[in-house]
DSSP file (Angstrom, degrees, kcal/mol; ACC not computed):
  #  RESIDUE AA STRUCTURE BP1 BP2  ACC     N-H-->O    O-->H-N    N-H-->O    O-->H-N    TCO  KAPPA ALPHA  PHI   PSI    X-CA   Y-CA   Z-CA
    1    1 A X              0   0    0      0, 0.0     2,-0.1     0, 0.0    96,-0.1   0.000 360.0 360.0 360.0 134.6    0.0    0.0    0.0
    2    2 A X        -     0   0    0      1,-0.1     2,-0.3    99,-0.1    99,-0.2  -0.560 360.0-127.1 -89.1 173.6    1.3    3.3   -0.3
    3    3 A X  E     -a  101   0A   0     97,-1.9    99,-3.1    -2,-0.1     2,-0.5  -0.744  19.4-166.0-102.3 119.3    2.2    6.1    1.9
    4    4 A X  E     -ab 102 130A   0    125,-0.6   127,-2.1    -2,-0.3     2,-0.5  -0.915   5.4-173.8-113.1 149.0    0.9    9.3    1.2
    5    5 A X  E     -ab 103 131A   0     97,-1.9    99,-1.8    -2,-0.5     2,-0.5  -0.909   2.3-166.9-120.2 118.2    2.4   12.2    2.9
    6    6 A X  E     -ab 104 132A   0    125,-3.4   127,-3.0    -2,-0.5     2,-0.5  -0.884   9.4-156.0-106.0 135.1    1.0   16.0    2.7
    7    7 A X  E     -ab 105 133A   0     97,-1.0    99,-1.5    -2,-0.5     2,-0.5  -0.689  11.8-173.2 -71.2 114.4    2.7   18.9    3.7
    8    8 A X  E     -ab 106 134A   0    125,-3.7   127,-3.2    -2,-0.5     2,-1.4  -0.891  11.3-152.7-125.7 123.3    0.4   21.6    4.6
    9    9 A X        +     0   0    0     97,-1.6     3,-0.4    -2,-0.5   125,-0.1  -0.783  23.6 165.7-117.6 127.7    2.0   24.9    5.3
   10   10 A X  S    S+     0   0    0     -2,-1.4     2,-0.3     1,-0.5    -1,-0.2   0.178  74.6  18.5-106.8  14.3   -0.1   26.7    7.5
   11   11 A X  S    S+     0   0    0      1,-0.2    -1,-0.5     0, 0.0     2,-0.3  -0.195 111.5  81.9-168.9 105.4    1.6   29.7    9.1
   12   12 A X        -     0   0    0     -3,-0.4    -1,-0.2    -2,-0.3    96,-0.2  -0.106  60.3-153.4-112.0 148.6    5.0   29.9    6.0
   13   13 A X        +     0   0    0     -2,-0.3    94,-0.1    -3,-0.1    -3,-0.0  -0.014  45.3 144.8 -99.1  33.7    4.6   31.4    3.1
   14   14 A X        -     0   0    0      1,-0.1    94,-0.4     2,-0.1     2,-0.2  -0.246  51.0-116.0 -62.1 162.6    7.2   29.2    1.7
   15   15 A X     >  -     0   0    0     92,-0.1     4,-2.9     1,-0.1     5,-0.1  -0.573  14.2-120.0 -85.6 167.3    6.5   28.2   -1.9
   16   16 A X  H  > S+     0   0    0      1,-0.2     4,-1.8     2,-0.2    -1,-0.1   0.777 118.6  53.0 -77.7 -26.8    5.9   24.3   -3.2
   17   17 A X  H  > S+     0   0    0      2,-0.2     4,-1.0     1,-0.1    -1,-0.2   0.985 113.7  38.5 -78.2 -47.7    9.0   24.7   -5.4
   18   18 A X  H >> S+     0   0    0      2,-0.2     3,-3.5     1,-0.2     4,-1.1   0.961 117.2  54.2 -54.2 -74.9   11.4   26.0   -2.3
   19   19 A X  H >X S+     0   0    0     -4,-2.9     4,-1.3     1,-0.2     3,-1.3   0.904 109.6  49.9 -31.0 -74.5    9.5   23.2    0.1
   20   20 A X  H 3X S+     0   0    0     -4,-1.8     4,-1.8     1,-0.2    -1,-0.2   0.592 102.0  50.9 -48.6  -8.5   10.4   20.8   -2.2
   21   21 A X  H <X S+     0   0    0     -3,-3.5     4,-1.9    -4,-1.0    -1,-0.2   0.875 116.3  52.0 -83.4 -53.9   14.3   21.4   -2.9
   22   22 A X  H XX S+     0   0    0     -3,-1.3     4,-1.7    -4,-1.1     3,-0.6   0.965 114.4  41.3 -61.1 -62.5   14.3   21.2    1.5
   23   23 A X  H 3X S+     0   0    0     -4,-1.3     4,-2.6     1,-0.3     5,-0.3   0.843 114.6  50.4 -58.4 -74.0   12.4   17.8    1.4
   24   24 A X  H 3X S+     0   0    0     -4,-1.8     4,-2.4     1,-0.2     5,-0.3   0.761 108.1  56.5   1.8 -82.2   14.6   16.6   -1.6
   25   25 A X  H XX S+     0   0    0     -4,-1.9     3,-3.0    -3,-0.6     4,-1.0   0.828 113.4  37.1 -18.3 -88.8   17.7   17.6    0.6
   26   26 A X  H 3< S+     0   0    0     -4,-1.7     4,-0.5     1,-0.4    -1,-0.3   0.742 112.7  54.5 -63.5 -33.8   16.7   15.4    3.5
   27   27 A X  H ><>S+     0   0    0     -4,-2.6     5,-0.7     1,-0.2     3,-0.6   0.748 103.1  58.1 -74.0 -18.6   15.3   12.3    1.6
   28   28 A X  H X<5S+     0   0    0     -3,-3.0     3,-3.7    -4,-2.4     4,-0.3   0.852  87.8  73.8 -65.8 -40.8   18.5   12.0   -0.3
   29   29 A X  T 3<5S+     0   0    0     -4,-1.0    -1,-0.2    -5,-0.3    -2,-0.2   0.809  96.9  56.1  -9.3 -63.3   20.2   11.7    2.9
   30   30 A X  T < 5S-     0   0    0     -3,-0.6    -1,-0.3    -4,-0.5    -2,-0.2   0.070 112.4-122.2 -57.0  -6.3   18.6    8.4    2.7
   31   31 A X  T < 5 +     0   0    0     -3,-3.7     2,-0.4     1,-0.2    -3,-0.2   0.726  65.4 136.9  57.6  29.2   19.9    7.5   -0.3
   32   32 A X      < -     0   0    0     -5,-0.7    -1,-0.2    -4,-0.3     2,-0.1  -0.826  54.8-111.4-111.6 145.1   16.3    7.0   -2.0
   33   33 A X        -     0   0    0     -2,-0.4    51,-1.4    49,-0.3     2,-0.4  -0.390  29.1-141.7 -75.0 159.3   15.5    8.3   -5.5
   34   34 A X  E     -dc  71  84A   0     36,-3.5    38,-2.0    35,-0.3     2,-0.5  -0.955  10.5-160.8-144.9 143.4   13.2   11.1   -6.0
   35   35 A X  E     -dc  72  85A   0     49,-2.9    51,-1.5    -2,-0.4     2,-1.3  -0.946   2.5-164.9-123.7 114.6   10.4   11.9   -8.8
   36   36 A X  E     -dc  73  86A   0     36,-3.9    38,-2.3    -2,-0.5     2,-2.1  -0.622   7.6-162.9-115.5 113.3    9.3   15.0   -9.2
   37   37 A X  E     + c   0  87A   0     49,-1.5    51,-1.4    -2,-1.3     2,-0.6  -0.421  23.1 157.6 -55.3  61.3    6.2   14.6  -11.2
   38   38 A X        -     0   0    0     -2,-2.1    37,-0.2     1,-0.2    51,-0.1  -0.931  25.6-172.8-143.2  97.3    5.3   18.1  -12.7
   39   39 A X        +     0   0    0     -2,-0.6     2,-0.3    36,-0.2    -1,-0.2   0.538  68.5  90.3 -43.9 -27.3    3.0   18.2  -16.0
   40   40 A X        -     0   0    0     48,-0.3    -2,-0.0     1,-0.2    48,-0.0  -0.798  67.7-153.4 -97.9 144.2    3.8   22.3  -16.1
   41   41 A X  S    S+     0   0    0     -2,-0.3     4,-0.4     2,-0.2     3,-0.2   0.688  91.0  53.4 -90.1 -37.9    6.7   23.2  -18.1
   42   42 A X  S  > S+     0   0    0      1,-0.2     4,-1.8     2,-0.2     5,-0.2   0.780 111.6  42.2 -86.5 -13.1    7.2   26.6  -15.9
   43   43 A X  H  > S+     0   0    0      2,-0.2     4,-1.2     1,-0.1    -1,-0.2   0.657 110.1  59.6 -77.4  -4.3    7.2   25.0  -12.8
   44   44 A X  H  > S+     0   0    0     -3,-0.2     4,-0.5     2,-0.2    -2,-0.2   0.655 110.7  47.4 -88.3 -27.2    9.5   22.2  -14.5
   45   45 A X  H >> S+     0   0    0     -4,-0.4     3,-3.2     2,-0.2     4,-2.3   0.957 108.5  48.2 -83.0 -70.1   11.8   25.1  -15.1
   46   46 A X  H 3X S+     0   0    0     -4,-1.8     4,-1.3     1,-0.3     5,-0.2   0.785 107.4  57.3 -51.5 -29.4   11.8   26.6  -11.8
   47   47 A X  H 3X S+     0   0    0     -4,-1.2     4,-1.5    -5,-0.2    -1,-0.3   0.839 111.6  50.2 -48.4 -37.1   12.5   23.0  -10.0
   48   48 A X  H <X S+     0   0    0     -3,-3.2     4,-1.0    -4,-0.5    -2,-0.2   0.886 114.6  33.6 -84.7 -30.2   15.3   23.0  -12.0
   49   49 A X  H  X S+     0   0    0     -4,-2.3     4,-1.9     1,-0.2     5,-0.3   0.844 117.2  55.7 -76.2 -18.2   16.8   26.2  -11.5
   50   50 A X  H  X S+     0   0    0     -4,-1.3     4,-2.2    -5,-0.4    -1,-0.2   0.860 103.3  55.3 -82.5 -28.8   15.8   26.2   -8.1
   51   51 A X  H  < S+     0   0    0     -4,-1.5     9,-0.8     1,-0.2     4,-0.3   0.850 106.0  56.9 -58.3 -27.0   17.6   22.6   -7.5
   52   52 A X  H  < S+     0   0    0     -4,-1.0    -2,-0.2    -5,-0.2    -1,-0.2   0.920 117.0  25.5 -79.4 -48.7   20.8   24.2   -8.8
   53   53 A X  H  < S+     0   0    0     -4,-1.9    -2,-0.2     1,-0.1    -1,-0.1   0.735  93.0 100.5 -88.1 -27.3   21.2   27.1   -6.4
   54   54 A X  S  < S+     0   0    0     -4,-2.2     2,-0.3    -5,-0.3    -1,-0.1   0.672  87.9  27.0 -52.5 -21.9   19.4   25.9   -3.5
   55   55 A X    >   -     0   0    0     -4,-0.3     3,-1.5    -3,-0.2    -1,-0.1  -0.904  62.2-163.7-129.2 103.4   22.1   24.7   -1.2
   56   56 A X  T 3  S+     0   0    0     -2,-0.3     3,-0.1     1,-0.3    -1,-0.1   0.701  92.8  55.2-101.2 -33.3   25.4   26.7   -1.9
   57   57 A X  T 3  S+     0   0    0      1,-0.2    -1,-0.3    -3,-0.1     2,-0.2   0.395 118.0  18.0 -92.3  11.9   27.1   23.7    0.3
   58   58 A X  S <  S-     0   0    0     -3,-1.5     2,-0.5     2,-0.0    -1,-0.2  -0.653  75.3-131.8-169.8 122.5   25.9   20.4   -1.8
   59   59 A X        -     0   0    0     -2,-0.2     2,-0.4    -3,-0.1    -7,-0.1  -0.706  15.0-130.8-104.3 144.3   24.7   20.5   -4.9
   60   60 A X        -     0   0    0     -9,-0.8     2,-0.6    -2,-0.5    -1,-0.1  -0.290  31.0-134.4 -60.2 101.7   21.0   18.3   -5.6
   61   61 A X        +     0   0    0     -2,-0.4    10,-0.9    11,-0.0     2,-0.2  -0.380  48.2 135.1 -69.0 124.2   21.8   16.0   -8.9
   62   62 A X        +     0   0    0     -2,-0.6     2,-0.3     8,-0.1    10,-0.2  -0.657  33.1 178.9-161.7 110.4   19.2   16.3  -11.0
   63   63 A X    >   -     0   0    0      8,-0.4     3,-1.3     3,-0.4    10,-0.7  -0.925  39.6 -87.3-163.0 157.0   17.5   16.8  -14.4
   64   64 A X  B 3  S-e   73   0A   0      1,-0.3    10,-0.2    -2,-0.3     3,-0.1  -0.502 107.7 -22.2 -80.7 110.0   14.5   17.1  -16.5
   65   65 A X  T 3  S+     0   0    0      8,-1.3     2,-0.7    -2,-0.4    -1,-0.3   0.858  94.5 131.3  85.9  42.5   13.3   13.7  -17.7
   66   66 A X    X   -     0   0    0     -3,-1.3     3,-1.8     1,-0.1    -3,-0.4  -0.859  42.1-163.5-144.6  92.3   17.3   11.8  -17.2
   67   67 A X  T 3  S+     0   0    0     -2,-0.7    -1,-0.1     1,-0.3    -2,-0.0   0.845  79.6  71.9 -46.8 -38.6   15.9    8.6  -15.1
   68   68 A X  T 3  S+     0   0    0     -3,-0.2     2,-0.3     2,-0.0    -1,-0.3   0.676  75.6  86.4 -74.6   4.4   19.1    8.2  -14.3
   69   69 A X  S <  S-     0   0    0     -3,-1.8   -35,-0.3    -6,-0.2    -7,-0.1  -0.578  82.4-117.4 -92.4 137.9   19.6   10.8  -12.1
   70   70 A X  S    S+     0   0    0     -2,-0.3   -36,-3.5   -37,-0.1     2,-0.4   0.843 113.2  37.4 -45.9 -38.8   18.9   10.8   -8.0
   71   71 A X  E    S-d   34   0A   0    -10,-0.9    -8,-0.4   -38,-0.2     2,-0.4  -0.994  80.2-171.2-109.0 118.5   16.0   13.9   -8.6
   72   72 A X  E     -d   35   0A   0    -38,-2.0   -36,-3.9    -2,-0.4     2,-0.7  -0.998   3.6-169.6 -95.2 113.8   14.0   13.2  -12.0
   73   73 A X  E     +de  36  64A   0    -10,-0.7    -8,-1.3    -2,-0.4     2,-0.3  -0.880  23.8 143.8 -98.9 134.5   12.0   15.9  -12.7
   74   74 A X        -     0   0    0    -38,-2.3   -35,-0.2    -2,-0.7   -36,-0.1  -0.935  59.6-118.4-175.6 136.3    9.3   15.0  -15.9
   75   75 A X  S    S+     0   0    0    -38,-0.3   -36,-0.2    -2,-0.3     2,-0.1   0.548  92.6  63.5  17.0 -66.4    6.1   15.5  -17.1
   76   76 A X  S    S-     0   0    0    -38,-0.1     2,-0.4     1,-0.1    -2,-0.2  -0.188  87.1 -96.2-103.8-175.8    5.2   11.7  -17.0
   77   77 A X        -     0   0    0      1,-0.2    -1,-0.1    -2,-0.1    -2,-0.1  -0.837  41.1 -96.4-108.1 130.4    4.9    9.5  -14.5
   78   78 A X        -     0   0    0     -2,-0.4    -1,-0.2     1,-0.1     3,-0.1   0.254  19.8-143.6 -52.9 175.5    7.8    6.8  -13.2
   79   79 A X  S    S+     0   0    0      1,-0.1     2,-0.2     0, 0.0    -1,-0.1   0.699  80.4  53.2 -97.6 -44.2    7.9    2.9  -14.5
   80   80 A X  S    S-     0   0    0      1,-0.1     3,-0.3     2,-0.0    -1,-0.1  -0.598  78.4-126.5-119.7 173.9    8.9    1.6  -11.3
   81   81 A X  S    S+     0   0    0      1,-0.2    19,-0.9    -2,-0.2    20,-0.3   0.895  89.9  84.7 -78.3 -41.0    7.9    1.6   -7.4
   82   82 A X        +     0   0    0     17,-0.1   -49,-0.3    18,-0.1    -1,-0.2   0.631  69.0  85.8 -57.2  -4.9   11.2    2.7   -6.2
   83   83 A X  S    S-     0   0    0     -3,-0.3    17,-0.9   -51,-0.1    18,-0.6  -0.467  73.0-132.1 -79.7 159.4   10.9    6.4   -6.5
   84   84 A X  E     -cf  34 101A   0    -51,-1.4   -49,-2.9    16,-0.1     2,-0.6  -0.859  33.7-151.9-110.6 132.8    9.5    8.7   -4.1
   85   85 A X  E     -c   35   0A   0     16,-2.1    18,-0.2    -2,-0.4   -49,-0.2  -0.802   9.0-149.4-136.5 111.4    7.1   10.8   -6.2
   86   86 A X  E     -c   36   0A   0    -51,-1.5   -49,-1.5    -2,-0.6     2,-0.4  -0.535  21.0-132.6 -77.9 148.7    5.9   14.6   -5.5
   87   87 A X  E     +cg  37 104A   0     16,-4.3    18,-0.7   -51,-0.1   -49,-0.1  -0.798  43.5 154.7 -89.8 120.1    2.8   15.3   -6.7
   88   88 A X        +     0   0    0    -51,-1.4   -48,-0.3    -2,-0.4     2,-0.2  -0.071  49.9 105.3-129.1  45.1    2.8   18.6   -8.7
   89   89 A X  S    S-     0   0    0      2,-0.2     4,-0.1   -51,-0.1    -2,-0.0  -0.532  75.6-127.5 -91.2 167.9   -0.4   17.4  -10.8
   90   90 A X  S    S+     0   0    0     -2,-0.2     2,-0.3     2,-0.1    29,-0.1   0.695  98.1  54.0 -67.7 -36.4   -4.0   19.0   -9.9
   91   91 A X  S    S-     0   0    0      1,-0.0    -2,-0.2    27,-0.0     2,-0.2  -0.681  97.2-108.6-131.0 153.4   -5.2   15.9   -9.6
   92   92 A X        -     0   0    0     -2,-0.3    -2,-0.1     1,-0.1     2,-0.1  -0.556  44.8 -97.7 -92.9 173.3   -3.9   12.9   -7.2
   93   93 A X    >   -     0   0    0     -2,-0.2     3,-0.6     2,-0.1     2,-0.3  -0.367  38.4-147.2-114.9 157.2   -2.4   10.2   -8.7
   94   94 A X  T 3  S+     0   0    0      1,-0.4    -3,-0.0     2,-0.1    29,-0.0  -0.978  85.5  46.7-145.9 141.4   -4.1    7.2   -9.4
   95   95 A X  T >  S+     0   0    0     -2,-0.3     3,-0.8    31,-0.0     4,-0.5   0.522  74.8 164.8 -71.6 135.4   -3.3    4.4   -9.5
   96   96 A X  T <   +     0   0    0     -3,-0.6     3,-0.3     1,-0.3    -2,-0.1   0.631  64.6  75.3 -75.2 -18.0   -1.6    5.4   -6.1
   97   97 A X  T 3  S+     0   0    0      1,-0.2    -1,-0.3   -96,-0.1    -3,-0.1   0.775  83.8  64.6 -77.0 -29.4   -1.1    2.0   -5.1
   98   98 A X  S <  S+     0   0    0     -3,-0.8    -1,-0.2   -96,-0.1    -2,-0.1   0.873  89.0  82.1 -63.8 -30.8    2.1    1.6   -7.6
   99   99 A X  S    S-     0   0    0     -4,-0.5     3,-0.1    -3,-0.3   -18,-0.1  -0.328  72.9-148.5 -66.9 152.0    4.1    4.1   -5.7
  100  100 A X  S    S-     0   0    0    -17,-0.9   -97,-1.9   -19,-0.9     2,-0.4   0.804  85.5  -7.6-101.1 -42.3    5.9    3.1   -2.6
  101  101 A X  E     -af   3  84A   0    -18,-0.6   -16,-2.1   -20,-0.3     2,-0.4  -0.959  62.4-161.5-149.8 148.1    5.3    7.1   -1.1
  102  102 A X  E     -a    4   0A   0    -99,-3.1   -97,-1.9    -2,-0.4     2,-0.4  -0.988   7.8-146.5-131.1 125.5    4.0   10.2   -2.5
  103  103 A X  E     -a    5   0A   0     -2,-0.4   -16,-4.3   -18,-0.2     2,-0.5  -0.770   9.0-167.4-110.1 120.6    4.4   13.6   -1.3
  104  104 A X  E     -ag   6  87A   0    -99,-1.8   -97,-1.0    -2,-0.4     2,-0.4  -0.886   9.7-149.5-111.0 107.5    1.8   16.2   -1.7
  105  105 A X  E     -a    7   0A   0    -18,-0.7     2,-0.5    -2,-0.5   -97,-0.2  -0.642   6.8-170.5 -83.1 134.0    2.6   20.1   -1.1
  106  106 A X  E     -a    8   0A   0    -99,-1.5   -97,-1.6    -2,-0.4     7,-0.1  -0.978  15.2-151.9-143.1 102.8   -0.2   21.6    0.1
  107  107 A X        -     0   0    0     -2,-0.5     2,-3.2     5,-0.4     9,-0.1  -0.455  33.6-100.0-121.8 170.1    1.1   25.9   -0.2
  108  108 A X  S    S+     0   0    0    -94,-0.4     2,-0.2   -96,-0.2    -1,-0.1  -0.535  86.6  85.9-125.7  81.3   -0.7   28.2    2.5
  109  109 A X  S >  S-     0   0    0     -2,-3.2     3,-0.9     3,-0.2     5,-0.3  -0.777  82.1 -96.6-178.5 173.6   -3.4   29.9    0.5
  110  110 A X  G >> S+     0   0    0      1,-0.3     4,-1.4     2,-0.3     3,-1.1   0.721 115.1  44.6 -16.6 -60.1   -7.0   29.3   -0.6
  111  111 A X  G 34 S+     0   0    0      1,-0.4     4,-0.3     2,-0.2    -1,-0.3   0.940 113.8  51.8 -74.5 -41.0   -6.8   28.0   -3.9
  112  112 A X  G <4 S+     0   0    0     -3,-0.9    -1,-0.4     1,-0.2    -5,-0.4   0.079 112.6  41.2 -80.7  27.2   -3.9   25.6   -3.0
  113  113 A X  T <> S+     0   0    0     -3,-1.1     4,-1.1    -7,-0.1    -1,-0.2   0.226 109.3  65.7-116.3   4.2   -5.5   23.9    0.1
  114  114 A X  T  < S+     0   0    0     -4,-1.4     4,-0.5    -5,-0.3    -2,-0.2   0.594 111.4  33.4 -87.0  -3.4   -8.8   23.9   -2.0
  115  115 A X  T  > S+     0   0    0     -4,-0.3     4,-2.4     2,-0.2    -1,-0.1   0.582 111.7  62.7-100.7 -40.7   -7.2   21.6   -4.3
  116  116 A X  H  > S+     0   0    0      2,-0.2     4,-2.0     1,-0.2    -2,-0.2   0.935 106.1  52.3 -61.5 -43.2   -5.1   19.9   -1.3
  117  117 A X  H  X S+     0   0    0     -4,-1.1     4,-1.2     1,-0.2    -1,-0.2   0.911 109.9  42.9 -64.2 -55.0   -8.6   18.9    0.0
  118  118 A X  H  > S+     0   0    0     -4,-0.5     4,-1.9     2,-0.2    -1,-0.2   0.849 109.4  58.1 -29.2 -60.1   -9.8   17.4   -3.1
  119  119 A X  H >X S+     0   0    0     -4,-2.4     3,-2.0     2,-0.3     4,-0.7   0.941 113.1  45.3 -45.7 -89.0   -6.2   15.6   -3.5
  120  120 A X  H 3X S+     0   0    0     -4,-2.0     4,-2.7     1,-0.3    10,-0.3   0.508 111.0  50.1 -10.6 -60.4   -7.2   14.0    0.0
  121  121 A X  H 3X S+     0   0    0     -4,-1.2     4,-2.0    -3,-0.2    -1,-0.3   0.817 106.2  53.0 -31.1 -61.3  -10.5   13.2   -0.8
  122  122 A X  H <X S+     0   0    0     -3,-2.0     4,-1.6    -4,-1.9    -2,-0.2   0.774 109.3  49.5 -72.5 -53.7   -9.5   11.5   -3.8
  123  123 A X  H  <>S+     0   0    0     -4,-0.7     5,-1.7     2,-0.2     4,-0.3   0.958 108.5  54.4 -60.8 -67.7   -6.8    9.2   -1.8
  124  124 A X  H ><5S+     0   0    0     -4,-2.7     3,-1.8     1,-0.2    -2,-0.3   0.909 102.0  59.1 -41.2 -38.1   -9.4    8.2    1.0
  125  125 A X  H 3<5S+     0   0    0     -4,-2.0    -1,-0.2     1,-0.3    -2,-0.2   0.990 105.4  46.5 -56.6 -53.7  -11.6    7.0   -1.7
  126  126 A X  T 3<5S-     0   0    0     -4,-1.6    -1,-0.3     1,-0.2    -2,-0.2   0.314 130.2 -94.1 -63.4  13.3   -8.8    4.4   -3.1
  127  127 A X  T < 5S+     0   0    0     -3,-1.8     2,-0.4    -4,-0.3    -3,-0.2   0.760  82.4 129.5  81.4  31.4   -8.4    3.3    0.3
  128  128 A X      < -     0   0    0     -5,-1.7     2,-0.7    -8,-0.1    -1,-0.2  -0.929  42.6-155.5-133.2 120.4   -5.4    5.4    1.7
  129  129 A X        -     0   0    0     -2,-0.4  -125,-0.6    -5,-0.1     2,-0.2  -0.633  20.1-148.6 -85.7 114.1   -5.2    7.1    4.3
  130  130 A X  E     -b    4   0A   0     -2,-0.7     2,-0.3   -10,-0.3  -125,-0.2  -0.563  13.6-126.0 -95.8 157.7   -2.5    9.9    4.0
  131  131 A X  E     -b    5   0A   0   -127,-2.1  -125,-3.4    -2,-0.2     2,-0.4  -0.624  26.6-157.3 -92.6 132.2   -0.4   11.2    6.7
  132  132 A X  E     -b    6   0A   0     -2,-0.3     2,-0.4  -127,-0.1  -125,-0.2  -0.883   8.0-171.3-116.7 162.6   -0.7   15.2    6.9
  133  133 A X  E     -b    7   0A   0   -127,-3.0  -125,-3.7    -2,-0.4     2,-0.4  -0.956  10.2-148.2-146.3 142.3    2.1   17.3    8.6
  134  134 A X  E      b    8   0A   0     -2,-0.4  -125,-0.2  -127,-0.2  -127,-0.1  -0.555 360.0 360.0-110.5 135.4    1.7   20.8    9.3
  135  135 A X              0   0    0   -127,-3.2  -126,-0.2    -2,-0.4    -1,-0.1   0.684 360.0 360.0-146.7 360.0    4.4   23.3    9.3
């Protein structure tokens, strides 16, 4: 079964790209590969650029749609279970069950947590019960 995790930031006004370079960060610690799932072409850009600068003392390996790489950022969706895959679709990913965990950013205003709720929704229906953490 997978693990869903959402992030809900509820007092930062960090952005989902930012959050997601920190999370990156710390799950590579771990040695685990990371999919960042992103159907928009300017948020595909700004993951990238933003991967590149983000830590001035280790830089995140990473590139648009190059499987081989620790961070894959693309458009489509992975083959296999072992990636950890942020959601930066509208919609939550289905089937969810193929993923081993998937991370949902949830960014602190209206229109994104009215979508995060849906997302949520969406997971309880398939029978998963996602883990939220608030920051």
């Amino acid at each position: 079964m997978a693990k869903i995790s959402f992030y809900l930031f509820e007092k930062s006004p960090e952005r989902q790209v930012e959050s997601a370079c920190r999370l990156c960060r710390k799950i590579l610690r771990n040695a685990a590969k990371i999919w960042l799932h992103c159907p928009d072409t300017v948020t595909q850009q700004q993951l990238d650029e933003r991967l590149w600068s983000f830590d001035p003392s280790s830089f995140l390996a990473h590139g648009i749609d190059q499987t081989d790489a620790p961070i894959c950022i693309s458009s489509k969706l992975p083959e296999s279970s072992e990636w950890i895959v942020f959601n930066f679709n509208n919609q939550a990913l289905d089937p969810a069950t193929q993923f081993s965990h998937i991370i949902e950013i949830i960014e602190n205003d209206e229109s994104a947590k009215q979508l995060g709720r849906e997302k949520f929704k969406a997971y309880r229906r398939m029978g998963i019960a996602p883990q939220t953490y608030k920051l």
